[in-house]
Gaussian input, Z-matrix of N, CA and C with variables (Angstrom, degrees):
# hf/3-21g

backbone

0 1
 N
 C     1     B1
 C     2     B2     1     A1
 N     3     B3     2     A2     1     D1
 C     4     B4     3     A3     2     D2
 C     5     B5     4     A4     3     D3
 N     6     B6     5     A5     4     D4
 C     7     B7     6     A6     5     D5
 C     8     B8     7     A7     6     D6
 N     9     B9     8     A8     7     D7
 C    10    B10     9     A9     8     D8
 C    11    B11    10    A10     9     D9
 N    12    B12    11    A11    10    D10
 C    13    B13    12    A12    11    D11
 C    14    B14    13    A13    12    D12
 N    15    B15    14    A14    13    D13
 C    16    B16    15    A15    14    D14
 C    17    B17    16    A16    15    D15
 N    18    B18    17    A17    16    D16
 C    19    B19    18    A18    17    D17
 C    20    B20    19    A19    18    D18
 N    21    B21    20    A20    19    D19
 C    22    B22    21    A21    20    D20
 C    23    B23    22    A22    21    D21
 N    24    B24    23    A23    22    D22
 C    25    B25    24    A24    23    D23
 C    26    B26    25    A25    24    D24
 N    27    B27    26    A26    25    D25
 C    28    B28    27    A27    26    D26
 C    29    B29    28    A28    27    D27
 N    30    B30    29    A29    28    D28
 C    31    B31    30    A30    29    D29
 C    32    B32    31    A31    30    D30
 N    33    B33    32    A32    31    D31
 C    34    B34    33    A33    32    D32
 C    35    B35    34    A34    33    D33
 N    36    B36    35    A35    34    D34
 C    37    B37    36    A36    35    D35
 C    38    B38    37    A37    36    D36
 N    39    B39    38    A38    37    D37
 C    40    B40    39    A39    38    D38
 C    41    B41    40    A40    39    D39
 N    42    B42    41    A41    40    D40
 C    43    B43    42    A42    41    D41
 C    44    B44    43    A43    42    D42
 N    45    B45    44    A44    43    D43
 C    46    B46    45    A45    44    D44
 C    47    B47    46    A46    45    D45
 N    48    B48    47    A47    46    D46
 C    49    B49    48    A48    47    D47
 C    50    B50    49    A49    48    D48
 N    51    B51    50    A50    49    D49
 C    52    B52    51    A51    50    D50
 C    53    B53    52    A52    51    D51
 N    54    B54    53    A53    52    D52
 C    55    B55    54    A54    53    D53
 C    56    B56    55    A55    54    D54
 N    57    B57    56    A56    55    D55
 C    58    B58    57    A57    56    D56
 C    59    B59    58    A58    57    D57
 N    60    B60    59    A59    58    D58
 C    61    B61    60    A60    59    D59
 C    62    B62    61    A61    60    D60
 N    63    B63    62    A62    61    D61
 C    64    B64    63    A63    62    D62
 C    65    B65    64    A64    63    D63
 N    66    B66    65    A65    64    D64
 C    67    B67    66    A66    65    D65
 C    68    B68    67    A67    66    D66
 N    69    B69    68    A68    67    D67
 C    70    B70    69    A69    68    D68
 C    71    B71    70    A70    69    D69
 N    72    B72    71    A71    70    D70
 C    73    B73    72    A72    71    D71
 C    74    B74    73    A73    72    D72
 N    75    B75    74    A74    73    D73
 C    76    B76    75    A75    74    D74
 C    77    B77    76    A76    75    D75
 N    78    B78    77    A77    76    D76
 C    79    B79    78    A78    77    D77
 C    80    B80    79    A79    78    D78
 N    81    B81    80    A80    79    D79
 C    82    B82    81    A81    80    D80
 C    83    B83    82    A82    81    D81
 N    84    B84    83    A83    82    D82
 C    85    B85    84    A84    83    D83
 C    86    B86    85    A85    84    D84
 N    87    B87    86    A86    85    D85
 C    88    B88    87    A87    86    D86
 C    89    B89    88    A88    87    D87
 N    90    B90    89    A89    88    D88
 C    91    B91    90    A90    89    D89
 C    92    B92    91    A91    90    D90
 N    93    B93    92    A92    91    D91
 C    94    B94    93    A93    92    D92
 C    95    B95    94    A94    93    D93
 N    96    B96    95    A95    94    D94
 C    97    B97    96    A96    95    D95
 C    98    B98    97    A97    96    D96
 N    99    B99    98    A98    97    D97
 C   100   B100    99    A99    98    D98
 C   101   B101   100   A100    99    D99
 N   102   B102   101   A101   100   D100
 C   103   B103   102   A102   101   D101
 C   104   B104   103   A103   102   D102
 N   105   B105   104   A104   103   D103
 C   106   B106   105   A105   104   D104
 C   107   B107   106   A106   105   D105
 N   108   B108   107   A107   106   D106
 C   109   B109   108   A108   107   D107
 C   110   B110   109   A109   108   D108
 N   111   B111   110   A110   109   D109
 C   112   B112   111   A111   110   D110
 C   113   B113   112   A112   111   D111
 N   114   B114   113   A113   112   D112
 C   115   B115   114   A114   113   D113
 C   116   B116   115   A115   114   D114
 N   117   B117   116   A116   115   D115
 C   118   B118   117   A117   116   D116
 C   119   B119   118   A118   117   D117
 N   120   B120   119   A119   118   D118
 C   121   B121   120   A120   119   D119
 C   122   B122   121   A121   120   D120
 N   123   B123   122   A122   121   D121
 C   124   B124   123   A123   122   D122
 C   125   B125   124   A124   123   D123
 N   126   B126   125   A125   124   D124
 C   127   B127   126   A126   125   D125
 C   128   B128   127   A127   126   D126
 N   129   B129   128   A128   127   D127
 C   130   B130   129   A129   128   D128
 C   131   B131   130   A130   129   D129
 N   132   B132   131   A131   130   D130
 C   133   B133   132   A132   131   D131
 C   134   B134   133   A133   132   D132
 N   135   B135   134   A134   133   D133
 C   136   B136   135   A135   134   D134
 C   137   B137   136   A136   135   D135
 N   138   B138   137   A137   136   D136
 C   139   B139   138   A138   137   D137
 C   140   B140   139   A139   138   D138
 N   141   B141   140   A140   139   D139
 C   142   B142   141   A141   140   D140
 C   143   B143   142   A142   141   D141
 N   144   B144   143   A143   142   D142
 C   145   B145   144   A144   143   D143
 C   146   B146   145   A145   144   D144
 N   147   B147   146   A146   145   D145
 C   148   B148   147   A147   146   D146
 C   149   B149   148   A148   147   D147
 N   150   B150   149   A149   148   D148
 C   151   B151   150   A150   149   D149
 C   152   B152   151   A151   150   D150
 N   153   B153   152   A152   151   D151
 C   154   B154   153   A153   152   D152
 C   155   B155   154   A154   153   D153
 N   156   B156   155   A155   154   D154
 C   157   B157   156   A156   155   D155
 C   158   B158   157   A157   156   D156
 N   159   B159   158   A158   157   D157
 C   160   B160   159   A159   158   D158
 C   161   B161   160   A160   159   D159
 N   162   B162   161   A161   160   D160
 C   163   B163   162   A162   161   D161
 C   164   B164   163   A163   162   D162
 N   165   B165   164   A164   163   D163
 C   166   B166   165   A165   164   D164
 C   167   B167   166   A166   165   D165
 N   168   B168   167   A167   166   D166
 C   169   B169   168   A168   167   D167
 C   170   B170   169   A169   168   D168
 N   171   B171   170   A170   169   D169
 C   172   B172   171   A171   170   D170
 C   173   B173   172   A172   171   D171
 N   174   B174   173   A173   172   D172
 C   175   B175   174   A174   173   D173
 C   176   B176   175   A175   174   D174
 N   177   B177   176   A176   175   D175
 C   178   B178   177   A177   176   D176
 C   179   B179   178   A178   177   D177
 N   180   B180   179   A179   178   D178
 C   181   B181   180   A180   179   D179
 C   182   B182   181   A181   180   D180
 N   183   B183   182   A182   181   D181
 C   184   B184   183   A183   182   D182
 C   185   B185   184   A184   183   D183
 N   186   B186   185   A185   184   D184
 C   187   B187   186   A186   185   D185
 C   188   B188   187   A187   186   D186
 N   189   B189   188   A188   187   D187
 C   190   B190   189   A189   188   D188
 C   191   B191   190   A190   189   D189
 N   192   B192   191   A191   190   D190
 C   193   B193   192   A192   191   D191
 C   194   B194   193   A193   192   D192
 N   195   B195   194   A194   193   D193
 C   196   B196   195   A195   194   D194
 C   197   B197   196   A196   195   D195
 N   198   B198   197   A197   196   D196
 C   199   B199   198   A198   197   D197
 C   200   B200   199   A199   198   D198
 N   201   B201   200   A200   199   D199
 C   202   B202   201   A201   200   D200
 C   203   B203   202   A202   201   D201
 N   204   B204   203   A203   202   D202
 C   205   B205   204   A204   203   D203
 C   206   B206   205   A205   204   D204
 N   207   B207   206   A206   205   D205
 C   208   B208   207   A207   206   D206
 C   209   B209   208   A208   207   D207
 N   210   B210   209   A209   208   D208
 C   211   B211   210   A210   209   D209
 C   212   B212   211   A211   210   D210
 N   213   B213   212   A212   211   D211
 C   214   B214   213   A213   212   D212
 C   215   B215   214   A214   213   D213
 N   216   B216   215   A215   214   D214
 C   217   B217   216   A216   215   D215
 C   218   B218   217   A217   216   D216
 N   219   B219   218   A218   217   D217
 C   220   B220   219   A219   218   D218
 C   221   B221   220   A220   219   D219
 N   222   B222   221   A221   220   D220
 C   223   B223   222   A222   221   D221
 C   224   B224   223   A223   222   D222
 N   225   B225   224   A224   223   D223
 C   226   B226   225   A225   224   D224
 C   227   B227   226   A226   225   D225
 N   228   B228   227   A227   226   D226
 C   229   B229   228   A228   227   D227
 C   230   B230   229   A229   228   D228
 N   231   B231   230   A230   229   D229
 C   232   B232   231   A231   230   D230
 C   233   B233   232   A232   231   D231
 N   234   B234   233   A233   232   D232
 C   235   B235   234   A234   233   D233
 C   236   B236   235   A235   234   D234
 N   237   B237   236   A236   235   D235
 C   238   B238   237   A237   236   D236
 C   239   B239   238   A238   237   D237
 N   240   B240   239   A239   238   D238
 C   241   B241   240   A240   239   D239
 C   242   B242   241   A241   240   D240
 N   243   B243   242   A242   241   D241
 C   244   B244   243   A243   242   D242
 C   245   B245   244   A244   243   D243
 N   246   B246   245   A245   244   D244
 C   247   B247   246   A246   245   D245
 C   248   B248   247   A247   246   D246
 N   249   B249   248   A248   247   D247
 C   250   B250   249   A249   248   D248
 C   251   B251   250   A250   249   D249
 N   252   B252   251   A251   250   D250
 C   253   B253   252   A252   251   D251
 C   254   B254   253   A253   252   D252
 N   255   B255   254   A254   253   D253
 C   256   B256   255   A255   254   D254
 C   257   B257   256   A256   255   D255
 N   258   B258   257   A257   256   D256
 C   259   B259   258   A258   257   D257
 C   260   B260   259   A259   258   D258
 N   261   B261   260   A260   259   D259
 C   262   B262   261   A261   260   D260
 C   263   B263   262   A262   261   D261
 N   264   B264   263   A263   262   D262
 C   265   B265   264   A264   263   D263
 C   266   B266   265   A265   264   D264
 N   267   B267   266   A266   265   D265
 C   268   B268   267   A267   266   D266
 C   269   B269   268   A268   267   D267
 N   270   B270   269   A269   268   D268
 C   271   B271   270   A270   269   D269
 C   272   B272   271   A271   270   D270
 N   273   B273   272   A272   271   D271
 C   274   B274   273   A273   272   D272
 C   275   B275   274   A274   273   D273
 N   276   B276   275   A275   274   D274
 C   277   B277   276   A276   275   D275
 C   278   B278   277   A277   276   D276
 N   279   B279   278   A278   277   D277
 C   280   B280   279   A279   278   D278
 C   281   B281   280   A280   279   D279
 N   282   B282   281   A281   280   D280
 C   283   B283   282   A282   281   D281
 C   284   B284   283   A283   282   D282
 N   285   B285   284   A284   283   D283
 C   286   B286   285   A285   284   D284
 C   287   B287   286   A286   285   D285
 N   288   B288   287   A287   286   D286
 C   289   B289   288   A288   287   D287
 C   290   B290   289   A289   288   D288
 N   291   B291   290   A290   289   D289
 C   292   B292   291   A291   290   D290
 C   293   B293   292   A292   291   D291
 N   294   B294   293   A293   292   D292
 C   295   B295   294   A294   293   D293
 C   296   B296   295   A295   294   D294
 N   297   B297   296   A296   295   D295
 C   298   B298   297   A297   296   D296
 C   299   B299   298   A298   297   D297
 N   300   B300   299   A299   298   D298
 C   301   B301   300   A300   299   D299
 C   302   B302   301   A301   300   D300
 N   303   B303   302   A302   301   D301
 C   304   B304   303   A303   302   D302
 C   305   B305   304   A304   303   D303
 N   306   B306   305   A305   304   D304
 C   307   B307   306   A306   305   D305
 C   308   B308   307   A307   306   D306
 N   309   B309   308   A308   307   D307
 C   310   B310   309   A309   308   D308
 C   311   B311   310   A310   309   D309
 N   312   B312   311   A311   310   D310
 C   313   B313   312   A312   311   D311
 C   314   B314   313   A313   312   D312
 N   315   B315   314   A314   313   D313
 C   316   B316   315   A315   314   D314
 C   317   B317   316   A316   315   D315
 N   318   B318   317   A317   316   D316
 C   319   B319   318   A318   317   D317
 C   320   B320   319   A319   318   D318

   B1=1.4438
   B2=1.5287
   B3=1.4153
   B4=1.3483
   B5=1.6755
   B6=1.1739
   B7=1.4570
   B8=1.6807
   B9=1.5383
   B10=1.5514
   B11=1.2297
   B12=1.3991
   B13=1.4757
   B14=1.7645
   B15=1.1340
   B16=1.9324
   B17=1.0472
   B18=1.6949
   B19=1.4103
   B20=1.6606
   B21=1.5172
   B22=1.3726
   B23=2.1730
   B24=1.2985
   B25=1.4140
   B26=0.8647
   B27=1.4357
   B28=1.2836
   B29=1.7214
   B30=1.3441
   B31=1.4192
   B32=1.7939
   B33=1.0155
   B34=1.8342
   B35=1.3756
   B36=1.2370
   B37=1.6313
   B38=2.1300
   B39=1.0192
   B40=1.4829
   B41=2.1808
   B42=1.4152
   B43=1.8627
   B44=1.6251
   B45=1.3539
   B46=1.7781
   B47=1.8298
   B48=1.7089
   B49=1.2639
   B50=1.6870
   B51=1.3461
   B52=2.0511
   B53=1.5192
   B54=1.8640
   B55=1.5053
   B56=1.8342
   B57=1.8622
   B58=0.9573
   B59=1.8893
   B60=1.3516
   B61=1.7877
   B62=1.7208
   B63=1.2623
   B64=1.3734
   B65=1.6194
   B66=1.5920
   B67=1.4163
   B68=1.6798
   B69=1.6256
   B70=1.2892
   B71=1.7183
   B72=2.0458
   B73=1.2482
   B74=2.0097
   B75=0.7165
   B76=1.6435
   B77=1.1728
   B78=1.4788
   B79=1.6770
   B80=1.5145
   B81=1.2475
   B82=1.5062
   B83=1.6445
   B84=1.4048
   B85=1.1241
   B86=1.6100
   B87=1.1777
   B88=1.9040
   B89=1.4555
   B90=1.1421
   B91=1.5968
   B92=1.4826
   B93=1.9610
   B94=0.8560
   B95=1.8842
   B96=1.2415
   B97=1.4520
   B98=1.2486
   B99=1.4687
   B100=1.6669
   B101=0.9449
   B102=1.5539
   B103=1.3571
   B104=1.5699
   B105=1.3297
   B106=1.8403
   B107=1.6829
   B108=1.4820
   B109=0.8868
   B110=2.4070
   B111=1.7215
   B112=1.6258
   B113=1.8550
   B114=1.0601
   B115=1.5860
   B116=1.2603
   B117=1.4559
   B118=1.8717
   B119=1.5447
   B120=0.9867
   B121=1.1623
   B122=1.4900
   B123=1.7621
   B124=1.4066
   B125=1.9906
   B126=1.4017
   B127=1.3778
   B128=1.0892
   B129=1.5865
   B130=1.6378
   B131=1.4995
   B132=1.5239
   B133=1.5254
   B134=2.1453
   B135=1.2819
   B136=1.2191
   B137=1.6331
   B138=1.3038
   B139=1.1564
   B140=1.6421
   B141=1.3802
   B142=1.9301
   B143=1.4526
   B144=1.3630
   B145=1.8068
   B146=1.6181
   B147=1.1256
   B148=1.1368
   B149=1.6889
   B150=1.6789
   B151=1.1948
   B152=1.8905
   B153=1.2803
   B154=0.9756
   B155=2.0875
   B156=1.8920
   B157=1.3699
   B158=1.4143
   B159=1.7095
   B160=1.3875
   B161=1.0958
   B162=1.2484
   B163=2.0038
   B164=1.5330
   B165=1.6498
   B166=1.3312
   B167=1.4848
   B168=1.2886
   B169=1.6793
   B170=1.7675
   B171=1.1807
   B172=2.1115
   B173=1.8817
   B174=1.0260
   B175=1.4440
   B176=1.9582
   B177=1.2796
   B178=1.3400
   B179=1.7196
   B180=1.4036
   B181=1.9080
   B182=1.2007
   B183=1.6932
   B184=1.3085
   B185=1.6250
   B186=1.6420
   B187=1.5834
   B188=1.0311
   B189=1.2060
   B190=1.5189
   B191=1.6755
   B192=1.2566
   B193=1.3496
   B194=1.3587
   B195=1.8345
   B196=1.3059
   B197=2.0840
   B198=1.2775
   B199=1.3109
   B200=1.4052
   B201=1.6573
   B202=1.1227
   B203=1.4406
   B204=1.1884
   B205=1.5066
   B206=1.9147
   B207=1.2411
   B208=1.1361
   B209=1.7278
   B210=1.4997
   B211=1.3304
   B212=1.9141
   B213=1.5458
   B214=1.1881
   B215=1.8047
   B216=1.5598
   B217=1.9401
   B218=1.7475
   B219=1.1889
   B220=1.4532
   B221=1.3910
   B222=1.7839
   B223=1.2752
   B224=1.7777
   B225=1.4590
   B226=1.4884
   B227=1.1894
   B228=1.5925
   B229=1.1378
   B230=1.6936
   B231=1.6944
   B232=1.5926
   B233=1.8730
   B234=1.3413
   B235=1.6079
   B236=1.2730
   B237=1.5344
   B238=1.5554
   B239=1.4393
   B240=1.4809
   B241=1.4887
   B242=1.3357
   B243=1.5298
   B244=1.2215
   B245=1.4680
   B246=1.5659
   B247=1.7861
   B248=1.7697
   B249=1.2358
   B250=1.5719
   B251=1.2646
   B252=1.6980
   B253=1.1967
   B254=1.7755
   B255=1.0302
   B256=1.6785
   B257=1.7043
   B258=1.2740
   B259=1.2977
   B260=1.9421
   B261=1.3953
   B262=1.3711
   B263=1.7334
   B264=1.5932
   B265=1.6979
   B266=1.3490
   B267=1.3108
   B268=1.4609
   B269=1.3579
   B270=1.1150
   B271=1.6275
   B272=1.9793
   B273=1.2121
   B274=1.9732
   B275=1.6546
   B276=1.0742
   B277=1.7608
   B278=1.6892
   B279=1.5177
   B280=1.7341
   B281=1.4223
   B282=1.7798
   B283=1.1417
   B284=1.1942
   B285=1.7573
   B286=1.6558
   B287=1.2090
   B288=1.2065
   B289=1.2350
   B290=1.6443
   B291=1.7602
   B292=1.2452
   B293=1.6334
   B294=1.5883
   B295=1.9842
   B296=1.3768
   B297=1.5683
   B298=1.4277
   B299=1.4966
   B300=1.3152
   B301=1.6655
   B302=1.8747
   B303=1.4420
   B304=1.5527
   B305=1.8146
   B306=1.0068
   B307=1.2971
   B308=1.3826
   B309=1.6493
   B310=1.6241
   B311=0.5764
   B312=1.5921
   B313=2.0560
   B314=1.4013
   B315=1.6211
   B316=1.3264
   B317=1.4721
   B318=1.8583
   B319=1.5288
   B320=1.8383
   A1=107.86
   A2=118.78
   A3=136.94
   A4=106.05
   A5=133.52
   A6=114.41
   A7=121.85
   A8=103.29
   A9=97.17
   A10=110.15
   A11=111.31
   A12=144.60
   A13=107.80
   A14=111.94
   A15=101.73
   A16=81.89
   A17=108.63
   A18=143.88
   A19=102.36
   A20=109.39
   A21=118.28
   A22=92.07
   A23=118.06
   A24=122.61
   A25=110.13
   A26=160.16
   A27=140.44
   A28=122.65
   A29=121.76
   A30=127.26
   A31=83.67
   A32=126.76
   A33=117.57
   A34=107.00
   A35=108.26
   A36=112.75
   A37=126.25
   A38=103.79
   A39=125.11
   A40=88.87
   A41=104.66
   A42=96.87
   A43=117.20
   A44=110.03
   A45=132.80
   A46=72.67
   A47=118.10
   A48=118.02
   A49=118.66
   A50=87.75
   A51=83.49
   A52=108.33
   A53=125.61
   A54=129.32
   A55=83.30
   A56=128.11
   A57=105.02
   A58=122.71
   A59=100.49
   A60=97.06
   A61=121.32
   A62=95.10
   A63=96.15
   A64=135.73
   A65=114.99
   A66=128.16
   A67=106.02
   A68=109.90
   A69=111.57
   A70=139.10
   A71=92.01
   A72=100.59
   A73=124.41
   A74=122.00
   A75=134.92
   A76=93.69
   A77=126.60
   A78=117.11
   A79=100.26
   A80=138.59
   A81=136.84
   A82=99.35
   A83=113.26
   A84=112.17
   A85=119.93
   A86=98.88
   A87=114.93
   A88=120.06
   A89=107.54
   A90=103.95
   A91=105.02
   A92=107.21
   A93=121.55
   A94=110.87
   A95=106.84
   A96=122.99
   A97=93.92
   A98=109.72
   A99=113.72
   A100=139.66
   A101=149.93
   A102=146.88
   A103=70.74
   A104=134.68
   A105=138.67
   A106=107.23
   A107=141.46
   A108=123.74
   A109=55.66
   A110=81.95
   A111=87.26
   A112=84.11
   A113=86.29
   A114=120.68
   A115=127.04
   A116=118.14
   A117=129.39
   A118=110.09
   A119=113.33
   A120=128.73
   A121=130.13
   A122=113.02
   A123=107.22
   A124=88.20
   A125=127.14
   A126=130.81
   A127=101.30
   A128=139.71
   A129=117.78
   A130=122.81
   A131=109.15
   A132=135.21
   A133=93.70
   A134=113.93
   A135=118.41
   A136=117.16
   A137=118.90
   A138=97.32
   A139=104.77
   A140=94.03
   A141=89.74
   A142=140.84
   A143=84.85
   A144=115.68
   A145=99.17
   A146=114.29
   A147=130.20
   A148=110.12
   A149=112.22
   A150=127.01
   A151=107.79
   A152=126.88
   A153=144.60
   A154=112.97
   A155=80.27
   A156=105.75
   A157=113.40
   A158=123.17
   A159=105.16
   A160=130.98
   A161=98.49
   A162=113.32
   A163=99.93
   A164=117.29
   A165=116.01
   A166=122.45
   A167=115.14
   A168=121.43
   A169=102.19
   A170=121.67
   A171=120.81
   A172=105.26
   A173=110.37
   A174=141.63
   A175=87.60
   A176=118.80
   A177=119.36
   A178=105.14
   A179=118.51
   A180=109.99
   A181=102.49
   A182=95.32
   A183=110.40
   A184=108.35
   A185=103.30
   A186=122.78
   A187=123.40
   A188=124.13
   A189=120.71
   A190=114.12
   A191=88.89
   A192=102.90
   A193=110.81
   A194=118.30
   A195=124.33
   A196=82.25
   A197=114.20
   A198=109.49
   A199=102.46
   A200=122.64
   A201=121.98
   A202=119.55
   A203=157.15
   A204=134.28
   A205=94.80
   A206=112.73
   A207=127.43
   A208=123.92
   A209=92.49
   A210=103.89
   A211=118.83
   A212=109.00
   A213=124.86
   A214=107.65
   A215=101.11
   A216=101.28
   A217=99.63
   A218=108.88
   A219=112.93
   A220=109.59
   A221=104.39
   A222=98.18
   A223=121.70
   A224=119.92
   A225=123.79
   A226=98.82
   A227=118.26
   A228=123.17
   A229=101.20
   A230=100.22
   A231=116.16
   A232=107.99
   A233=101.29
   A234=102.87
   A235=71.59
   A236=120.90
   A237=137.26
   A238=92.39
   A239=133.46
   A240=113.18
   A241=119.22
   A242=101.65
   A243=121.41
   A244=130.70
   A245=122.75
   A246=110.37
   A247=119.79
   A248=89.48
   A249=101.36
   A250=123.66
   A251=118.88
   A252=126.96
   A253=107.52
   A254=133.76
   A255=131.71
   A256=85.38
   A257=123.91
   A258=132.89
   A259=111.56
   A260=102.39
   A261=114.40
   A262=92.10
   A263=109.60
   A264=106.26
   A265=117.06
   A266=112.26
   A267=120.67
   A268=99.73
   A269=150.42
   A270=142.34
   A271=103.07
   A272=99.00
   A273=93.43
   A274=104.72
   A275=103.06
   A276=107.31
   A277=136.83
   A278=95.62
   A279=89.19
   A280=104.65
   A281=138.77
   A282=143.29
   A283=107.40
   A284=113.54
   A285=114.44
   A286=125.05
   A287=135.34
   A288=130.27
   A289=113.46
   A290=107.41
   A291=107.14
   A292=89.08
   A293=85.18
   A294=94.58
   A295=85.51
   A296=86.66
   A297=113.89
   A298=93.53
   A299=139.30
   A300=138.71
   A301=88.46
   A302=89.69
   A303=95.46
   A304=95.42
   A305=121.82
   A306=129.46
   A307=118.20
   A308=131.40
   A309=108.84
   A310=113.87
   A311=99.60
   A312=129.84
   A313=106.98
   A314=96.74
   A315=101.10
   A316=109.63
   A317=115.40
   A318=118.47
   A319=87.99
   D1=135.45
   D2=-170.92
   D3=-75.99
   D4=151.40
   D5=119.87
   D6=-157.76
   D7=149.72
   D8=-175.34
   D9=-144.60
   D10=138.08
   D11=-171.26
   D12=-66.24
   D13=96.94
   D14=175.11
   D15=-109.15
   D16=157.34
   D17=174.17
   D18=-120.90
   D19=106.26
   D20=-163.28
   D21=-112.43
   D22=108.79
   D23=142.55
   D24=5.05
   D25=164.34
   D26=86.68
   D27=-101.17
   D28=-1.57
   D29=-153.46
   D30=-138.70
   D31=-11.44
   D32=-166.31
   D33=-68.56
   D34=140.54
   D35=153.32
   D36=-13.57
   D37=-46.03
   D38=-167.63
   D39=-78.17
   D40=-22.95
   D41=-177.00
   D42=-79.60
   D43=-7.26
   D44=-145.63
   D45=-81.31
   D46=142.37
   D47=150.88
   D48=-52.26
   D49=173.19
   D50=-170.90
   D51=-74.14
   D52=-25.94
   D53=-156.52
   D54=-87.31
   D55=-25.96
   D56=177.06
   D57=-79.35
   D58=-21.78
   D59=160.45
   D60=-59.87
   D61=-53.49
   D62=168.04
   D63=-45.28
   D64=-46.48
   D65=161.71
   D66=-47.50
   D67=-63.49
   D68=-172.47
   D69=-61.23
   D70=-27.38
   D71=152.32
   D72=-71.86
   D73=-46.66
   D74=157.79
   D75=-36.29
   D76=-94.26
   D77=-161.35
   D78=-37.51
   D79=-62.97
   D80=-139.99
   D81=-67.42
   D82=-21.04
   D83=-174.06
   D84=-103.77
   D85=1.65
   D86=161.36
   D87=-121.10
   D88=-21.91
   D89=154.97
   D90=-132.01
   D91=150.81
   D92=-163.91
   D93=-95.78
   D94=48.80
   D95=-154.59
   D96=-127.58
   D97=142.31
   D98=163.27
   D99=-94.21
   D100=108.78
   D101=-88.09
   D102=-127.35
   D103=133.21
   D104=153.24
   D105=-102.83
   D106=133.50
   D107=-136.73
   D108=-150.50
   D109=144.21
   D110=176.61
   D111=-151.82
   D112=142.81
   D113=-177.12
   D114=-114.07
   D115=100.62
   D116=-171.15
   D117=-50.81
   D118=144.82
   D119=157.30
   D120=-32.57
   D121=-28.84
   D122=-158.06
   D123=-105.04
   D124=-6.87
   D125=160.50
   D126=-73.12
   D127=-48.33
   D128=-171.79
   D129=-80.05
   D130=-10.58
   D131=170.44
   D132=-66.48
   D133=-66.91
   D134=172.65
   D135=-51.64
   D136=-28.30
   D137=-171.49
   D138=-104.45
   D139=-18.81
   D140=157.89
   D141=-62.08
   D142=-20.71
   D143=169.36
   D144=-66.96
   D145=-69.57
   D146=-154.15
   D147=-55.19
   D148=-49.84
   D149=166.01
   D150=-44.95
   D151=-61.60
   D152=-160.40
   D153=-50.90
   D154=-42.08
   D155=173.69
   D156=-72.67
   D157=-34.03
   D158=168.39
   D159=-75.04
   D160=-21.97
   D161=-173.59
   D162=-67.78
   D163=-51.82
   D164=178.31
   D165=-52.84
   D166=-36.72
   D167=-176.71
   D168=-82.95
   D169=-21.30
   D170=162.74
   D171=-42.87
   D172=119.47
   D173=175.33
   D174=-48.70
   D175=144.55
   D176=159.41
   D177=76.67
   D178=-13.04
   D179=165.83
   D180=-77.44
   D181=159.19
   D182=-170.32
   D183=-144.67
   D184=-6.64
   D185=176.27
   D186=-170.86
   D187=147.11
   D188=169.62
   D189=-160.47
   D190=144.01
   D191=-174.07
   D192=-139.42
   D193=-177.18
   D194=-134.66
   D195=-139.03
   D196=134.75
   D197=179.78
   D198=-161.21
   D199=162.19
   D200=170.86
   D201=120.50
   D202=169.11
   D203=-153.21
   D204=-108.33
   D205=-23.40
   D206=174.82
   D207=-97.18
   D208=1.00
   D209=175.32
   D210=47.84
   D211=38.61
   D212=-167.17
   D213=-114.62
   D214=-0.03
   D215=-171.77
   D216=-108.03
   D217=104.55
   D218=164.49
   D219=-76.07
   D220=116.95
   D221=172.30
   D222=-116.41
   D223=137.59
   D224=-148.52
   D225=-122.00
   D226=134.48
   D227=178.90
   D228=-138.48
   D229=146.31
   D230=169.45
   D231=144.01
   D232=-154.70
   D233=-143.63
   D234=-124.77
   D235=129.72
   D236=123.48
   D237=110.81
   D238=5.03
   D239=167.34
   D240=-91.44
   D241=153.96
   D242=168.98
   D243=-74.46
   D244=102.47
   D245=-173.59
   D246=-90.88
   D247=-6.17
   D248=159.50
   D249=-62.94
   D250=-60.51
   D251=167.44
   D252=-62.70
   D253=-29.93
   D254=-171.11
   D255=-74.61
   D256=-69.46
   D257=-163.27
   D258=-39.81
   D259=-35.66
   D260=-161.02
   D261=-83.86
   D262=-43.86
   D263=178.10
   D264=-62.50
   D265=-33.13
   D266=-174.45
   D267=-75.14
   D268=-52.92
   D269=170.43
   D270=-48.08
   D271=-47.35
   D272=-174.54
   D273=-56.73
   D274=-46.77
   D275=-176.58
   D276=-96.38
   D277=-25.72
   D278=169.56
   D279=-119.25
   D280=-46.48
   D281=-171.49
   D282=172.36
   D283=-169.69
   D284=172.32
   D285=-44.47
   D286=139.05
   D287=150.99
   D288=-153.13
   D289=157.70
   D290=-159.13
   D291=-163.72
   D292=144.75
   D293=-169.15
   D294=-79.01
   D295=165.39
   D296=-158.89
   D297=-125.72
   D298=-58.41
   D299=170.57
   D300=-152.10
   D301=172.66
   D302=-177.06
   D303=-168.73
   D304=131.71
   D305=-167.91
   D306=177.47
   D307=176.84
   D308=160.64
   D309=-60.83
   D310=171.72
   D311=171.53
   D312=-93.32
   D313=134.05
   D314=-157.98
   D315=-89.03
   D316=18.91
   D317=-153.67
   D318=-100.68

C-alpha cells in the first residue's frame, strides 16, 4: 500500500478565478497601487471539498484524509495510483499543489 502527502494551496494567488487575474492585472496597470486580494474561509472550506472530491474519484484510492496545522496536506492512501497525475489535476482545478513525500504506508 502506497501513500503520499500533497500540499494543495488553497488561498494562493494561482486559486483566484481567471476574470479575477485579469481585473487584477488591468487594475495594476491603471493604478499604480497594489491590489491585496483576501479570501474567506467558506471558499477554502469549498475548495478543500473540492480537492478531496478529486483525490476520491483517482482510480487505485482507498483513503484520504486532511492533515497539517493549516489543514492544507492532502494525504492519499492505496494501491496503483498515480500522485503525479492527481497532483497535476489538483493544480488544473483547485490551486498549487506539490508532493510532499510519497512512499509506503507504514500501517
Amino acid at each position: 500500500m502506497k501513500k503520499a502527502v500533497i500540499k494543495v494551496s488553497m488561498n494562493g494567488p494561482r486559486c483566484r478565478p481567471k476574470i479575477l487575474k485579469f481585473l487584477a492585472h488591468v487594475l495594476k496597470l491603471m493604478v499604480p497601487y497594489e491590489v491585496i486580494w483576501k479570501i474567506g474561509n467558506k471558499s477554502t472550506s469549498k475548495r478543500r471539498k473540492k480537492a478531496m472530491e478529486i483525490a476520491a474519484t483517482s482510480p487505485g484510492v482507498l483513503s484520504i484524509a486532511i492533515q497539517g496545522d493549516e489543514k492544507d496536506q492532502l494525504v492519499v492512501t492505496g494501491e496503483g495510483f498515480d500522485s503525479v497525475k492527481l497532483t497535476m489535476v489538483l493544480r488544473k482545478e483547485v490551486g498549487f499543489a506539490s508532493v510532499i513525500s510519497f512512499g509506503p504506508d507504514k500501517k
